[in-house]
N, C-alpha and C positions, 0 to 999 in steps of 0.2 A: 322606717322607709329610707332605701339610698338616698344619697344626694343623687344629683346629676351627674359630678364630679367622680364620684365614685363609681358610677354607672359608665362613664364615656372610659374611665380607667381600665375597667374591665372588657367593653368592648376591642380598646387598642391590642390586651394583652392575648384576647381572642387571636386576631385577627394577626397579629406577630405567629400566635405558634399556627396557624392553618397554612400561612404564607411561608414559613420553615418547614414543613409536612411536604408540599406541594414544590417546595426546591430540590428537597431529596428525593423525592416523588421521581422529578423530572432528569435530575441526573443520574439517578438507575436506570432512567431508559435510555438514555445518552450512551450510556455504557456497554446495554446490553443489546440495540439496537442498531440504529444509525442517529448523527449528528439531529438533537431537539430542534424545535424552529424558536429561533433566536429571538424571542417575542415575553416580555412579562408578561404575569397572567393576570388578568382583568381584575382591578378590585370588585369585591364584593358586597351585594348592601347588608348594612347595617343589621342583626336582626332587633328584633322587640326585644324590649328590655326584659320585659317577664321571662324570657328565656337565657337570660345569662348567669354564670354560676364564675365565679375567678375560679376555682378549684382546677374548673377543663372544661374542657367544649364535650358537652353534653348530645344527647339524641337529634334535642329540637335544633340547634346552631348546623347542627353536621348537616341534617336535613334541609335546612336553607341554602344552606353553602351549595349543597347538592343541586338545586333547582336552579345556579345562576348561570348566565350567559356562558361563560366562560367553561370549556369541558377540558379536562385533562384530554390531551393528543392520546389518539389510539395508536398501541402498541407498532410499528412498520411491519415486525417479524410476523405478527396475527398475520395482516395484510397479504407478506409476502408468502406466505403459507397458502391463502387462499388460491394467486394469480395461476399455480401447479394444479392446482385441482380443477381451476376453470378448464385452463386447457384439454387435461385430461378427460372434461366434460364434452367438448366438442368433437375429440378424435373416438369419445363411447357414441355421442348422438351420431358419429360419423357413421360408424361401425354398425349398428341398430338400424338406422334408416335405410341406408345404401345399399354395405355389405350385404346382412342379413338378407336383407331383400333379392338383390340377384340371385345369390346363392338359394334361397330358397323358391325362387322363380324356377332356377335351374333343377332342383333336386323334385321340384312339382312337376315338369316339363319329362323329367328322364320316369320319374316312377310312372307318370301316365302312359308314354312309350312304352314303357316293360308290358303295363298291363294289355296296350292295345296289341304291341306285338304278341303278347301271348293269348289274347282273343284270336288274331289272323292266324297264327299258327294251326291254331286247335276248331277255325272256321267256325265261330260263334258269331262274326259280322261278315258279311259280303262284300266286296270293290264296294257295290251303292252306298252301303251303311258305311265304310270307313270314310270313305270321301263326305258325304252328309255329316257325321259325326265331326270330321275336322273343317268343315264350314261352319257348324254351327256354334263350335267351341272358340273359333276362331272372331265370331260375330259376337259371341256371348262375351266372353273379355274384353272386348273394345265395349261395350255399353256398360261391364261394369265398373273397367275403370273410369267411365266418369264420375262415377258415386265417390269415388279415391279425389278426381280432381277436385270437386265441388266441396269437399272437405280441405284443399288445401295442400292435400299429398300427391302435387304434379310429378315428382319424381318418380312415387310409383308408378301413378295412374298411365306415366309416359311407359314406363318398363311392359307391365301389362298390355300396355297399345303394342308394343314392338311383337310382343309373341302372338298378340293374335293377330293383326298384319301377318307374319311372318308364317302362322299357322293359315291364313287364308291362298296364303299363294302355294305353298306345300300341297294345301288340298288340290286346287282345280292342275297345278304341274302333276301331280299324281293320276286325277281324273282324267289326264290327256295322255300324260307319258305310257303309264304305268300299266294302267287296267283300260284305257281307250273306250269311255264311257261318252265321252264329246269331241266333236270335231276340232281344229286349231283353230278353227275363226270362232269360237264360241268361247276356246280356252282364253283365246287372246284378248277379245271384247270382256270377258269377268273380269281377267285381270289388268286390266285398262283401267275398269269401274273401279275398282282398290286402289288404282292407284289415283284418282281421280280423287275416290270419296276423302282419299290419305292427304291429297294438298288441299281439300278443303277442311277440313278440319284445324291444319295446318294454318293454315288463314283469319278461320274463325277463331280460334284460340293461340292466334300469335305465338306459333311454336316453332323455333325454326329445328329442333328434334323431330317432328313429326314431316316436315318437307323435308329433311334429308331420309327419310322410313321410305316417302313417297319416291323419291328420286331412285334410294339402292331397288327399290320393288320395280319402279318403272324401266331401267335400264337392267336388271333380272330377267324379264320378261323375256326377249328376245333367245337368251341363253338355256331358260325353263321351257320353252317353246320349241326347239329347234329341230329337223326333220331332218339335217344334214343338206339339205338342196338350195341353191344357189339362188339366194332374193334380197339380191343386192338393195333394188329400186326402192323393194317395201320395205329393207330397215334400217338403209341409211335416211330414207323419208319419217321414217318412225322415230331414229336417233335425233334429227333435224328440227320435229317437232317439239322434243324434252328439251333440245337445248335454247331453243327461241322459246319456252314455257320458263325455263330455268331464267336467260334473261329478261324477261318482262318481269320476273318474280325481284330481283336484285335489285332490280329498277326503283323500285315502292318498298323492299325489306331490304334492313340492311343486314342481308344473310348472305356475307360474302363468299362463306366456306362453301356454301353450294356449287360456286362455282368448280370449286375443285374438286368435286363428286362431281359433278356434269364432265367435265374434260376430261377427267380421270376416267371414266365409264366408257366417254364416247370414243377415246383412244384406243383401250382394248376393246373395244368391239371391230372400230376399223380393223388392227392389227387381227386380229381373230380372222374376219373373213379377209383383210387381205393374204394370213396364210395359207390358207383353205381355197379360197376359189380365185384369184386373182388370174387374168390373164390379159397378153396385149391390146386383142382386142375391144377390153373393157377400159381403156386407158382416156377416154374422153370424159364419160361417167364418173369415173375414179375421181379422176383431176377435179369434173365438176364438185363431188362432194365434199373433196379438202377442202376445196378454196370456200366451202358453204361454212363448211366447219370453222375454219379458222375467220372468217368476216367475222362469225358470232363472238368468238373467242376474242378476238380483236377488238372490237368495240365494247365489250364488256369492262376493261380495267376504267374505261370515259364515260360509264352510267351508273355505275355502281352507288349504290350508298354507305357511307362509315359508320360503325358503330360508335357512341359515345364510349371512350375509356377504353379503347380495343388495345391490347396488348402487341405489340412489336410484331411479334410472328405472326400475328393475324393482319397486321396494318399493311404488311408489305406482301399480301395474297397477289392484287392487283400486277403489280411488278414482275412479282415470278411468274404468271400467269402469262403477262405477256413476252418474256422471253422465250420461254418453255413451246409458247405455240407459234411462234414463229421460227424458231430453230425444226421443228418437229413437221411445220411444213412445207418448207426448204427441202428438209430430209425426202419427206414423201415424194416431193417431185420429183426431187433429182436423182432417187431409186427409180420412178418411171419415166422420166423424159430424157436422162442420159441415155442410155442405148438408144434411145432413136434418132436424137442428134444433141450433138455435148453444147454447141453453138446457145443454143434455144437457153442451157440452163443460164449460162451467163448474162444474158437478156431477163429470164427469170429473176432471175438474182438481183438487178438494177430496177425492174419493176418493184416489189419488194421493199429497196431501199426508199426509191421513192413514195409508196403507201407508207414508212413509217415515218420519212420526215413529215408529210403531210399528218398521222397521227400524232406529232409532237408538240405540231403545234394546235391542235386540236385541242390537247389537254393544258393550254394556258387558256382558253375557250371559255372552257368549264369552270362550273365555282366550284372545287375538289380544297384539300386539305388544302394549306401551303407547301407543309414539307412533301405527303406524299405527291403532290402536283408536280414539286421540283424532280424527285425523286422516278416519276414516270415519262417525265415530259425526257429527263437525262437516259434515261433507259431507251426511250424510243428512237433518240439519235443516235447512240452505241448502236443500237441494232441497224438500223439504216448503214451506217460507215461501218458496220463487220460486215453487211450483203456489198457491198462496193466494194470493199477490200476481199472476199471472197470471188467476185465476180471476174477478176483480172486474173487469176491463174487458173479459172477455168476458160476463158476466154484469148486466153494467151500463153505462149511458146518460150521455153528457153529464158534468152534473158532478157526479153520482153516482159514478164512477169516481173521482173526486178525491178526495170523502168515504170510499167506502169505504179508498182508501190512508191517509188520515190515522186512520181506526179502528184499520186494523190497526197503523198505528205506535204507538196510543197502546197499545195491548192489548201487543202487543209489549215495549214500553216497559215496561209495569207487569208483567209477566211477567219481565223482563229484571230487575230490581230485587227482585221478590220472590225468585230466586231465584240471586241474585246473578251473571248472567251476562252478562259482555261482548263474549260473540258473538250474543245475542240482542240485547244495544246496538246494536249497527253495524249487524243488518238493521233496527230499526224507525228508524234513522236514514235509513237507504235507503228505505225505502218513504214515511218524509216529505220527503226531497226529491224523490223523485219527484208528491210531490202537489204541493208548492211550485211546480216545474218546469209540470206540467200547470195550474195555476190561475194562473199568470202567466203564460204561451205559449201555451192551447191552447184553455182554453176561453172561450168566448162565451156572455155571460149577455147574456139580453130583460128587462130589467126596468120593470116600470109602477110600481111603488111604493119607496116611499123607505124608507131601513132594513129596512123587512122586507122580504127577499127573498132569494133562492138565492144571487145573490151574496154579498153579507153572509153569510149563514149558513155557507155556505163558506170564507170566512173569518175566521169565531168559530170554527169546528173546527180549522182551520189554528193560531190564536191560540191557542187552548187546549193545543192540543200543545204546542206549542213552549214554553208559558209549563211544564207540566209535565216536556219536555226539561230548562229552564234551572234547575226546581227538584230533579227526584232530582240532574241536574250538581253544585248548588250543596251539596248533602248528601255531596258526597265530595273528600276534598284532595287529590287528585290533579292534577299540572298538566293533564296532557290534557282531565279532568273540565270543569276550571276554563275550559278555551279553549272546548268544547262550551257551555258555561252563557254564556259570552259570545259565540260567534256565535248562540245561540238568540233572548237578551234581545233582538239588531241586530234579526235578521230580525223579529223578533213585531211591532216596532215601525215594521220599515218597512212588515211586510205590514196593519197596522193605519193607518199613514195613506193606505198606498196603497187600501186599502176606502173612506174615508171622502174621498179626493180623487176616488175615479171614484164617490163618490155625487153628491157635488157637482157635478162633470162630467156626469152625466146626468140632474139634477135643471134645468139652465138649458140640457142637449141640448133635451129635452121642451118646454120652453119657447119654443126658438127656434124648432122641428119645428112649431107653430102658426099662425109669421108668417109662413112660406117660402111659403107659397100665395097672402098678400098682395101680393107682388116682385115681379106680374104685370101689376097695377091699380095700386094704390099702393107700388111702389114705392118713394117717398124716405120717407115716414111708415114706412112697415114694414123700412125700413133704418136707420135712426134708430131703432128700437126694437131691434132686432137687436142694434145697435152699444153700445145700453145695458146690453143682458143680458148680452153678453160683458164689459163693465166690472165687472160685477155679480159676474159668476164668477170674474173675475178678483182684485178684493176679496175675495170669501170663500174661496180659496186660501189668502191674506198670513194673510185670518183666522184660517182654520184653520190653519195651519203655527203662528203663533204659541201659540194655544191648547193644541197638542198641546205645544211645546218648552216650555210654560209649567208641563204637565200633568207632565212629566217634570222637570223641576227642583223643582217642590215633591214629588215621589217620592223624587228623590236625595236632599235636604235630609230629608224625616221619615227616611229608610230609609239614612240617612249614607252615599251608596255614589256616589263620585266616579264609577264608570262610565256612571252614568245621566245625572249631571251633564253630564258630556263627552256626551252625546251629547243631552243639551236643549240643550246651547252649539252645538253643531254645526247643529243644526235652527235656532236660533234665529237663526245667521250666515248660513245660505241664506234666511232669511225676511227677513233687513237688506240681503240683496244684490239681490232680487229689491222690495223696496220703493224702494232708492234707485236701482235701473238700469231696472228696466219700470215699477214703476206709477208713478214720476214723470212718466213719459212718455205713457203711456195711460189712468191713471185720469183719470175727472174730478177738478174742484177739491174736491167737497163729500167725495168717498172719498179723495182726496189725502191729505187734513187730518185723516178719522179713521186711516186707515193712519199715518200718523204719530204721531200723538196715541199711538194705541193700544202703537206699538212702543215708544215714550220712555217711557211710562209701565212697557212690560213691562221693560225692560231697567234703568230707574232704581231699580222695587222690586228687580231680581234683584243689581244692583249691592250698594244698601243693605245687602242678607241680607248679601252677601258681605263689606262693609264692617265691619257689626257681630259679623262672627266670630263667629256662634253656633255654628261648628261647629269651634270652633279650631283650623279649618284654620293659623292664624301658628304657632300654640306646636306644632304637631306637625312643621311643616316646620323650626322651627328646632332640634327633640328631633333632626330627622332630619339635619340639617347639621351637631350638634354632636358626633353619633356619627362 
């Protein structure tokens, strides 16, 4: 019999070669794989002695070894082998469930048509029997697919539902249109009940598939139904009903898409019989059922309920919803209350604004998302302040329409500031460039008198804004702040000499506007005189350019603000370019001489200032070099 010693001897010499096996083992996988897990592998127990041989690890040892904690790492490459085939697993379960299914819904649907069309053909069923026949088939699939759902197969059992719905309404439009088997109020009341029995099952099995089935069937209706004769009353009251049904439904489901099958339907339907029968004297009626439609639509984004985990495009329904319907009823109106008086729309318009401030703050009211909250609450003041900003050039003339934009940007502005908001910023920024826009592109001033007049005055409102832009701007350190405050300063300034150059310009128009009748008779005397007025206007340009660039550098200089500087330096460099390239060549001698005179003189004092560093501009640029 061993010793012990000899025994423990052979165990160590075991367990060396299994642990050398199990090293190569692992760096073959290493190799052929990905990176092992950097982990030793578990010692192993001991076996029974009766099972050890020194010679090699036998059956029984290997079998122990086998049974311990420790498992060789499976292969990654097996693994990764698998992850392809899974996939490939769900786009076949895709494929078999889904696909197949429509498709052979479809190919069941078409082969049944061949055969019934070639029944009606060859009159083996009657109007009765086909209509009967596509009720019954129609009822019969909806009870079978529930045996589909109660199994589990809602996708099909839903698909089945759509065709026989879809077959029930076929029938009885058939049984009306077609072969006139039933009266309309008989067709309309069945197909009410379908649409009826469609949202309650919808209900009962929490399907929001099944209440949009109910909603296309129910707004179908009207269109399956239609005689061609003019029943306004009965189906915009009908329309009216689906959409106050739709909203009680959103109210309690959060089946927000419905909404947009309700508006989406109730749209073309107006548009439908608005092109069809619409006339002025239906214009009260009309008006009545926009304004019905759109309440609904309106209130709808402030009830609604969210779904858990709704995706993006579906989160931000509520939003476009209420853009879209308040643009859409503006539109309506203003297609029928302008011709009757354009005044009314612009009051419209202000009504309007104020139902959607007043919705804006409705929706901080409500316990709604955070983001979408923000998100609707911001929308419904954008729309508010585009019916205001709309509402002034239908309400107003010429360059009144300029004015009042630059009012409300300034209102805006100071609203904007008192109440710290910079979404109220950026619209009174918008509605000042659009006054900018309009008063340098669009409008046309008559003016007889000089300074005082509409033009100017239109641009001292213009100027005052901007100069109040550039001053809350300059009250806040913000970069963006900072860039706003300096394109306001540009503009105030160009739009200010651009006033005071086309005064100029129609102050020596007027002038010339006197001679033009002389070029008849006299001729060269009244062309000679012509010829001197434009020198005239031409000098008091240089003039005025300098003057302004002059007006701006003693600004920069008391109010130490290099930007203003740079931009007298820059006016002042287009007033040395255009002295030493045109009016050398155009003025006379005696304007020549003060256009010179005048510039050497402005630029020697402005030299001097800068000479004598009163504003030590040296020592701050060398503080600023030597940092």
């Amino acid at each position: 019999m061993d010793t012990p010693q000899s025994d423990l001897e052979a165990i160590r010499k075991i367990l060396a070669d299994l642990t050398a096996r199990v090293y190569r083992i692992e760096q073959r996988l290493q190799m052929e794989a990905q990176p092992a897990i950097n982990r030793p592998p578990a010692a192993a127990p001991p076996p029974p002695p009766s099972a050890v041989r020194p010679a090699g690890p036998t059956p029984t040892p290997t079998d122990k070894m086998s049974a311990t904690p420790q498992m060789p790492a499976a292969s990654p490459t097996a693994s990764s082998v698998l992850l392809p085939v899974q996939s490939n697993g769900d786009l076949e379960s895709r494929i078999g469930s889904h696909w197949l299914n429509r498709i052979g819904i479809a190919a069941l649907l078409i082969g049944i048509s061949y055969f019934l069309k070639f029944a009606f053909d060859n009159n083996w069923i009657g109007p009765t029997g086909r209509v009967t026949i596509g009720i019954l088939a129609g009822i019969a699939m909806v009870i079978w697919s529930e045996r589909f759902r109660a199994h589990g197969y809602k996708a099909f059992s839903y698909s089945l539902k759509a065709v026989g719905i879809g077959a029930l309404y076929l029938s009885l439009w058939a049984a009306f249109q077609v072969y006139n088997l039933i009266p309309s109020g008989v067709a309309f009341a069945m197909m009410l009940a379908v649409t009826a029995a469609t949202a309650a099952m919808a209900l009962a099995e929490d399907a929001q598939i099944l209440a949009a089935f109910a909603l296309a069937g129910g707004f179908s209706t009207p269109v399956l139904l239609s005689t061609g004769q003019n029943r306004e009353l009965a189906l915009f009251i009908y329309v009216a009903i689906l959409d106050l049904a739709t909203l009680i439904l959103v109210t309690f489901k959060p089946w927000r898409r419905l909404l947009v099958m309700s508006y989406a339907g109730t749209l073309l339907l107006y548009l439908g019989w608005y092109s069809s029968f619409y006339s002025r004297n239906q214009l009260g009626l009309t008006i009545g059922f926009a304004t019905l439609f759109f309440a609904i639509f309106a209130i709808a984004p402030l009830v609604t309920l969210q779904p858990e985990g709704e995706i993006a495009i579906f989160a931000s329904i509520p939003a476009i919803l209420a853009f879209v319907n308040a643009g859409v009823y503006f539109l309506q109106a203003y297609v029928m209350v302008h011709e009757v008086d354009k005044t009314y729309m612009a009051w419209f318009a202000l009504a309007l604004a104020a139902i959607y401030i007043y919705l804006s703050r409705q929706v901080h009211a409500r316990e709604l998302t955070p983001g979408a909250s923000e998100i609707l609450y911001h929308l419904h003041l954008a729309v508010a302040l585009g019916f205001i900003t709309i509402a002034i050039p239908i309400r107003l003339d010429a360059h009144w329409i300029t004015i009042g934009w630059f009012v409300e940007a300034g209102i805006l502005l100071w609203v904007a500031n008192r109440i710290k908001s910079d979404f109220l910023n950026v619209f009174a920024l918008g509605a000042l460039v659009l006054g900018v826009v309009r008063l340098l592109a669009i409008d046309n001033f008559t003016t007889t008198q000089l300074i005082f007049n509409t033009r100017m005055a239109t641009h001292a409102v213009a100027v005052a804004v901007l100069g109040a832009v550039a001053w809350y701007a300059a009250k806040r350190e913000d970069e963006p702040a900072r860039t706003v405050a300096a394109v306001a300063v540009v503009a105030l300034n160009v739009l200010a000499l651009i006033a005071l150059s086309r005064e100029v310009g129609d102050y020596y128009s007027r002038q010339m506007a006197d001679f033009r009748p002389a070029l008849r008779n006299q001729w060269r005397g009244a062309y000679a005189e012509l010829h001197r007025i434009e020198i005239e206007r031409d000098f008091t340009y240089s003039a005025l350019w300098m003057a302004y660039g002059a007006m701006l550098m003693v600004i920069g200089f008391l109010r130490r603000s290099a930007f203003v500087r740079w931009q007298a330096l820059i006016l002042i460099a287009a007033t040395i370019v255009k002295v030493f390239v045109y009016d050398v060549s155009e003025l006379d001698r005696e304007y020549r001489i003060v256009s010179f005179i005048v510039l050497g003189v402005l630029l020697l004092a402005i030299s001097f200032v800068y000479q004598r560093d009163w504003l030590k501009l040296s020592s701050k640029a060398n503080e600023g070099s030597a940092k």
